[in-house]
C-alpha positions as CSV (number, residue, x, y, z in Angstrom):
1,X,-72.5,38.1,-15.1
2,X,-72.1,39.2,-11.4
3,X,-75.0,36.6,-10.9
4,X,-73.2,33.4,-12.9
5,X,-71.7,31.6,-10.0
6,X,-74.2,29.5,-8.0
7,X,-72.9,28.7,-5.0
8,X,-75.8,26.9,-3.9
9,X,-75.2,24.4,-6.6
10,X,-71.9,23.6,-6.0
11,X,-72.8,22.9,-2.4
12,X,-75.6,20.5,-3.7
13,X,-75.7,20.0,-7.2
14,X,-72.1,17.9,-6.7
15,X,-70.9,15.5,-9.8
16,X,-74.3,16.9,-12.2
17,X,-74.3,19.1,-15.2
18,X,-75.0,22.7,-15.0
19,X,-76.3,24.3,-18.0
20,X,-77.1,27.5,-18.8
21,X,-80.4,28.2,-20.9
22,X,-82.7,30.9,-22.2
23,X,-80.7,33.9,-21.0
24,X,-79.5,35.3,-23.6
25,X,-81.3,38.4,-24.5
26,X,-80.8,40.2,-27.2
27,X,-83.6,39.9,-29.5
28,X,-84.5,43.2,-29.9
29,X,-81.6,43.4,-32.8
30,X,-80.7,41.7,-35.8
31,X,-78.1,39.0,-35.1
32,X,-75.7,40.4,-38.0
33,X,-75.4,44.3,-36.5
34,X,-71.8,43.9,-35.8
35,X,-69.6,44.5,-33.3
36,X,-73.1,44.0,-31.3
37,X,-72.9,40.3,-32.9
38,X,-69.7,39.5,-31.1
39,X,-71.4,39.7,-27.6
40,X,-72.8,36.5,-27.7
41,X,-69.3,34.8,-27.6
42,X,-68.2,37.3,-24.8
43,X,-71.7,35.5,-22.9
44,X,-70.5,32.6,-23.5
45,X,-67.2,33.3,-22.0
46,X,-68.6,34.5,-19.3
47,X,-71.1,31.4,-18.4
48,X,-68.4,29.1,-19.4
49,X,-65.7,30.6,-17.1
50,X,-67.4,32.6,-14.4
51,X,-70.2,30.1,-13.9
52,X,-68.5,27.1,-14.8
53,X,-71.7,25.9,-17.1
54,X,-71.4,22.1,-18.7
55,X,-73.6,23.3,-21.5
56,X,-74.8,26.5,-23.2
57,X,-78.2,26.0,-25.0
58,X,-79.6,28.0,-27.6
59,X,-83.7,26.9,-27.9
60,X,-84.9,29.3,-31.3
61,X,-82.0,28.2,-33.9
62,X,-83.3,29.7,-36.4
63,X,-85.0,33.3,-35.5
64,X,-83.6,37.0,-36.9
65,X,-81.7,37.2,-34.0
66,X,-80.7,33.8,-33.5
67,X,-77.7,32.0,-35.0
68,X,-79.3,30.7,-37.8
69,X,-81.6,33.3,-39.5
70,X,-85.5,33.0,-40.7
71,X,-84.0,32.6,-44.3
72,X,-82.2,29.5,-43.2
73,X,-78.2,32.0,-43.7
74,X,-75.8,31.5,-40.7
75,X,-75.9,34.9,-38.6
76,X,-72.8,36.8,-37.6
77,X,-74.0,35.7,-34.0
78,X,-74.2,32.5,-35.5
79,X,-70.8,32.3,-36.6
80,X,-69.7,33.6,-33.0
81,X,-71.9,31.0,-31.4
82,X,-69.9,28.7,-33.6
83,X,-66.2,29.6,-32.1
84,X,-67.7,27.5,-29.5
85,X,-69.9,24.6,-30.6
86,X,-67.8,23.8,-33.8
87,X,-64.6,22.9,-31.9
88,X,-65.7,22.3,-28.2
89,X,-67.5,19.2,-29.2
90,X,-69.0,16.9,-26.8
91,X,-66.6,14.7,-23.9
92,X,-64.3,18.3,-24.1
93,X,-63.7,19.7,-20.8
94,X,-62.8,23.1,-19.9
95,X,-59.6,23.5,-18.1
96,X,-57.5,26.5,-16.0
97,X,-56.6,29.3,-18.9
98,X,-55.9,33.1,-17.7
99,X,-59.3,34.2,-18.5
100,X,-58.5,37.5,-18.9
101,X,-54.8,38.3,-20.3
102,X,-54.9,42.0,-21.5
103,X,-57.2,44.5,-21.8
104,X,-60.4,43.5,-23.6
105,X,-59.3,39.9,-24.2
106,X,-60.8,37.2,-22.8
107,X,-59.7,33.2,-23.3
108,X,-60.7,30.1,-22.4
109,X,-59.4,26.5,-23.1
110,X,-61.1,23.2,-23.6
111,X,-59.3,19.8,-23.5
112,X,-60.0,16.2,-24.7
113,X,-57.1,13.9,-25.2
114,X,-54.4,15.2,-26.1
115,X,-56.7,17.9,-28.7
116,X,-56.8,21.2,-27.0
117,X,-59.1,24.3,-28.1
118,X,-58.2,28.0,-26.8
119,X,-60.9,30.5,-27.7
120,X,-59.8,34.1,-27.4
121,X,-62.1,37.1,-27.6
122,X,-60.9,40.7,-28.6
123,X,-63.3,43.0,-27.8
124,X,-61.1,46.0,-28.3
125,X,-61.5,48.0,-31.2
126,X,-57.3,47.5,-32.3
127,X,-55.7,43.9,-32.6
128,X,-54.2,42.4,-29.5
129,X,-51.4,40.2,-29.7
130,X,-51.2,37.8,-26.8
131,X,-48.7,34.8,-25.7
132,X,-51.0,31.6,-25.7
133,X,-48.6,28.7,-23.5
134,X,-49.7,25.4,-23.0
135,X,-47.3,23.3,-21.1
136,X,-47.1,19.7,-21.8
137,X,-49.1,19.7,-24.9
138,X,-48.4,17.5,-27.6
139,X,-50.0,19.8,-30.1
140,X,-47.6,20.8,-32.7
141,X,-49.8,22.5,-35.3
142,X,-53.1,24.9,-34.3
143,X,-55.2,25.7,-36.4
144,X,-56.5,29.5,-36.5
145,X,-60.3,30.8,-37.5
146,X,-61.6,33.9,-36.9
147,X,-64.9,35.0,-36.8
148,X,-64.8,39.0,-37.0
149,X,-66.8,42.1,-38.7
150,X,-65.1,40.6,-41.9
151,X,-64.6,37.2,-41.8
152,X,-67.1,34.8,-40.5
153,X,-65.4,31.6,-39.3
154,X,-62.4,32.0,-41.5
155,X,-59.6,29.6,-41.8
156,X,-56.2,31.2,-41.3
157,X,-52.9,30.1,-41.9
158,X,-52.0,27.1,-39.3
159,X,-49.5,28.4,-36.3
160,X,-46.6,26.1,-35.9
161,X,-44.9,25.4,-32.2
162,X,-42.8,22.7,-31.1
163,X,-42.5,24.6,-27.4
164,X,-46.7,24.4,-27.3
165,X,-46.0,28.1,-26.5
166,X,-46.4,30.8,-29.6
167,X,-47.8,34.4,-30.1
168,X,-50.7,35.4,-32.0
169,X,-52.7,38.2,-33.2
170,X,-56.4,38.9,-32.5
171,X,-58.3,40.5,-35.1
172,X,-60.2,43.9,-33.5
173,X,-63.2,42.7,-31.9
């Protein structure tokens, strides 16, 4: 991570795409050993935010420890890597969100529109609630899924907020 921002392309990769490939490591482990699962979303936080990527590629789909596994099932990884590419769809752009609001929680947002996605990772071991605030938001209704060591994706009840400011609970890790 202490590697993600590249200076040098910032300098002279002005107004092109950035996107981060073939890093992700962890192949040594089955993609559903959970809470190890969980640490591809925290990566992709992390290239995301700290490197500012435009893309985050994932070459061997389908693999044992990839998000879809050699017997075609969706991976816990996969269902992290899914918080991501299910919602922050193409022509989203990331914009300012505290990237790091409490103590093993990390969040960042993605806008297009007026539609707004906020990811939030709890890597803690004990729910976290945090205060999610986004001024001048015409969202009214946000819809909650959680991907955790029990749920994989899992649509939760909607949150309602007329302020575009409401609490929520994170699931442990």
């Amino acid at each position: 991570v202490s590697n993600f921002p590249y200076p040098l392309f910032k300098q002279k990769g002005a107004g092109k795409e950035l996107w981060m490939t073939e890093v992700y490591t962890d192949s040594d482990n089955d993609a559903d050993l959970w809470p190890m699962a969980s640490d591809v979303s925290y990566h992709m936080h992390n290239a995301m935010v700290e490197a500012e990527f435009s893309t985050y590629v994932w070459w061997y789909i389908r693999r044992r420890y990839s998000p879809i596994k050699e017997d075609g099932n969706i991976s816990k990884r996969g269902y992290c890597f899914a918080q991501f590419s299910k919602f922050v769809r193409p022509g989203y752009i990331r914009v300012d969100a505290t990237k790091n609001p409490t103590t093993d929680v990390y969040v960042s947002a993605y806008k297009k529109g007026d539609d707004v996605v906020v990811i939030a990772i709890n890597r803690s071991t004990s729910s976290k609630t945090i205060t999610i605030s986004v001024p001048g938001t015409k969202v009214t209704t946000w819809e909650k899924h959680v991907t955790s060591g029990s749920k994989n994706l899992a649509k939760e009840a909607n949150i309602n907020s007329t302020t575009g400011s409401f609490q929520i609970t994170l699931d442990p890790q």
